[in-house]
N, C-alpha and C positions, 0 to 999 in steps of 0.2 A: 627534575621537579619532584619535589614530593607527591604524594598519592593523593594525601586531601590537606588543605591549607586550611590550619583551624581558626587562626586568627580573623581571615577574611568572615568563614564560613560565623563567627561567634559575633563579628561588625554586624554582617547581613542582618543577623538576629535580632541584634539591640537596634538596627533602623529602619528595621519591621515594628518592632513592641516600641518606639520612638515615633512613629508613623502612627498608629492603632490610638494610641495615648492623646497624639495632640489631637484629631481628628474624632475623639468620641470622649471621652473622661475631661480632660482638659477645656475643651469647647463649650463644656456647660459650667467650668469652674470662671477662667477669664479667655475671652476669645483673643488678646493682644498674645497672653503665654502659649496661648493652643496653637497660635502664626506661627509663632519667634521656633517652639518647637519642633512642629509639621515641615515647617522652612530649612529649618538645618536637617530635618530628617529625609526631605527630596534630595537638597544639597549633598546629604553623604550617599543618600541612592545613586545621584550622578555619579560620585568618586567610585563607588563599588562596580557602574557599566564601564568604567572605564579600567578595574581591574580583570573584570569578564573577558570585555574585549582582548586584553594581552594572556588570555589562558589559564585565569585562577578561580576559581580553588581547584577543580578539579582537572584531572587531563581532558574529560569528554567536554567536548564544544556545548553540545546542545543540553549538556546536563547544566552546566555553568550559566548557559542562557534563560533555562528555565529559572534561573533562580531572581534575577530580577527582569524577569518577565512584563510584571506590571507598569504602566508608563506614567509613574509618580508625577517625573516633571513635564508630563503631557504631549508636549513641543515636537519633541525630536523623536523620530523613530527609533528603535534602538537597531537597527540594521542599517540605518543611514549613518547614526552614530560611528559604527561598525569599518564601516568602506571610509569614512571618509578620515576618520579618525587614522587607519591604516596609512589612508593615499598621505596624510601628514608627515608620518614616520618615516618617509624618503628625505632623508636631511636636503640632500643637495638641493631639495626645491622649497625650503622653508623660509617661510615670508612673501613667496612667489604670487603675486596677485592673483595670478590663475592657475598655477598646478598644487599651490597649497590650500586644502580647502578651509584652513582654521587659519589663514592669514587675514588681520586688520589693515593690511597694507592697499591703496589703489595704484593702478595704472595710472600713471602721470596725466598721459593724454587724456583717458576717461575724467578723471579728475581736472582737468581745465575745461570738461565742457557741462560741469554740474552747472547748476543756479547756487547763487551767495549763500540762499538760506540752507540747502544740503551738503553745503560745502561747511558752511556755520556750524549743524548740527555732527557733520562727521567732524572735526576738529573738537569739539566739547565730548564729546565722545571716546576721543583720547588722552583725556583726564582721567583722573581714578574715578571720582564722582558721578562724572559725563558716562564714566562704563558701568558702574554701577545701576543708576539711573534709568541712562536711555539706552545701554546696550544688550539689555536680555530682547528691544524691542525691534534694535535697528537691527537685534541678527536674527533674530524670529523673521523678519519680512526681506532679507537678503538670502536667507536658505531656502525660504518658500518659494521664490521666486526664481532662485535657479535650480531646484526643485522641478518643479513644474514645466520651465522650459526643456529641462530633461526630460521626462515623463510626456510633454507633448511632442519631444524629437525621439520616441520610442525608446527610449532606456528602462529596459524590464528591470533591472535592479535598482534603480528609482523607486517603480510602481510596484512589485514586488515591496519594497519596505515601507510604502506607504498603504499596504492592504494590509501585511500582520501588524500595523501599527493600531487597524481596526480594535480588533481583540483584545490588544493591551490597554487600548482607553476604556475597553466594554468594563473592563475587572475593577477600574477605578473608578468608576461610574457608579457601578453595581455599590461597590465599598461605600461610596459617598450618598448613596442615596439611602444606607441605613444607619448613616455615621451624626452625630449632632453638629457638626461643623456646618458653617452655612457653605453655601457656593461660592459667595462672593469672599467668604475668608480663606478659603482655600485656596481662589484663582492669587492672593494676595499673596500667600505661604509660598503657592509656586513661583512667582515673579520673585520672592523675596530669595529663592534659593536658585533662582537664575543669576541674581545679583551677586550671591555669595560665591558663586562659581567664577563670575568676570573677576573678580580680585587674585585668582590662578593666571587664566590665561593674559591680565590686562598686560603684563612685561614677560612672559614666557618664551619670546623673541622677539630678536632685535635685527634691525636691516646690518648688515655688517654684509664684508664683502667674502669673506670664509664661511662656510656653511658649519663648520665647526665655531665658532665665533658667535655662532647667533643663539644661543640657548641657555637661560638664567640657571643661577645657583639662587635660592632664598635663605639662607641658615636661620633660619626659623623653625623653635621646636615644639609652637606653643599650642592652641587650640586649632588656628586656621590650619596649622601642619596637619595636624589631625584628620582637618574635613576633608583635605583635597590627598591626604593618603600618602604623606609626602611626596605629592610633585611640586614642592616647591624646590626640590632636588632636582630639578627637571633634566638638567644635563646628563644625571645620573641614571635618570628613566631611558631616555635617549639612547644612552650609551647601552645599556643594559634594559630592554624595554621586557623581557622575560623576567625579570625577577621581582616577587612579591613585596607590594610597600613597606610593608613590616624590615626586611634588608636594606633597604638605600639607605638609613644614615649612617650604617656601620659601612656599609660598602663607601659611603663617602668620608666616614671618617679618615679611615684605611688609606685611603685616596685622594686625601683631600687634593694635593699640590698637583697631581696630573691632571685630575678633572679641572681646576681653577686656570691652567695650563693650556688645556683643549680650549675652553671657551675663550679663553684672552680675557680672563677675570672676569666676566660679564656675573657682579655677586651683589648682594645685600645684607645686610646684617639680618633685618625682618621683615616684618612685612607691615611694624612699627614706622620702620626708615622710607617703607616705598610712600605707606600715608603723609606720612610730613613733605615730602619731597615730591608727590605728584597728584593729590585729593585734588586740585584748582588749576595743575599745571600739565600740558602734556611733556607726553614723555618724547614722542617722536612724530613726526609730519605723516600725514594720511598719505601723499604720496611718495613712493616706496621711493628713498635718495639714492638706490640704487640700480635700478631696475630698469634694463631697455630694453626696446622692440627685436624677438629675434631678426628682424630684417635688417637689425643696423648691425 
């Protein structure tokens, strides 16, 4: 790895002065553009924890961590982020209801003893729309809660990322309370760049029965590529979870035919094709078609 990664460290910058902008200059011009701005500027602060977390820009951990520090999109700790994001990157358990912690998948049997209406709302849910919509809410109140169940069965690493998450909300607080943005447009910017994030992870895997198999290609190179840092490459991430975003399309150029290969084509044109083909429709059944009890 290189010493210092400019690219990232020059993103960071413009989604700092992107953040600054809509939340104080912007807010007194039109509050609908100070959203739309502030929104995509949380939305690329998430793409950039999730550069942190794989080791960029810098080599030291804790200098990288400092850098997006502050908890834009509120929600999520960025140490919980961290662990769990990790526990994801064990291919072999991706999509696993319970040992992947970024799978939309349920347990069959959990899932035959919901009520209609949560059974209702998780299948709209796995719509593009349905994730858009109702998914920055239904995952905010399913991490909280197995969160918490952690935390009350003594998981110091739990509790731990939910004390420094203190601090990180203190900075945005502090920012906000001398910023002209109102509260309530703000809480709007962050859900809006909650949203903007579900459109990565909404097909990022798929149940298949090869743990190689399950991880999209998006060949898309247009603005969404951009926000989420091309993980619409995701296989490529995967494959390669060390190398800086700015590398994966030439590394997939290069590659294309092995990676399309590894995953069993699992590919899109864009992310044009995924709109038209899943805004109203799901993509796949909330209970995972593949998944059984280890005791069978």
């Amino acid at each position: 790895m290189r010493k210092v990664e400019w690219p990232t460290l020059a993103l960071l910058v413009l989604t700092y002065a992107a953040f600054g902008l809509g939340t104080t200059v912007l807010a007194d011009w039109s509050v609908m553009l100070a959203i739309c701005v502030t929104g995509v500027a949380v939305s690329m602060h998430a793409s950039l924890c999730h550069e942190i977390i794989h080791g960029h820009p810098f080599r030291q951990r804790r200098l990288n961590e400092a850098l997006v520090f502050p908890a834009l999109g509120l929600i999520v700790p960025y140490l919980r982020f961290r662990d769990t994001h990790l526990a994801h990157h064990r291919d072999e358990s991706l999509t696993d209801p319970y040992d992947d912690p970024e799978s939309n998948f349920w347990d069959p049997s959990v899932w035959d003893r919901l009520s209609p209406v949560m059974q209702g709302l998780l299948v709209w849910n796995n719509t593009l729309i349905g994730r858009m919509l109702l998914g920055p809410m239904i995952g905010t109140v399913c991490f909280i809660r197995s969160d918490l169940r952690a935390a009350r069965a003594g998981d110091r690493r739990v509790r731990n990322g939910w004390l420094w998450h203190i601090p990180a909300l203190v900075s945005v607080v502090l920012w906000m309370a001398h910023a002209q943005m109102s509260v309530w447009a703000y809480l709007v910017a962050v859900y809006l760049a909650h949203a903007l994030q579900k459109i990565r992870t909404f097909l990022e895997h798929r149940a298949h029965e090869r743990a190689r198999g399950r991880t999209v290609i998006v060949e898309d190179r247009g603005p969404l590529a951009l926000l989420f840092l091309n993980n619409n490459l995701h296989v490529v991430h995967h494959a390669h979870p060390n190398r800086p975003w700015y590398e994966l399309p030439v590394l997939y150029r290069t590659h294309r035919d092995r990676f399309l290969k590894r995953n069993d084509n699992y590919r899109y044109d864009s992310y044009g094709e995924v709109f038209a083909r899943y805004l109203v429709k799901t993509k796949d059944p909330v209970p995972h078609p593949h998944w059984r009890h280890p005791a069978e």
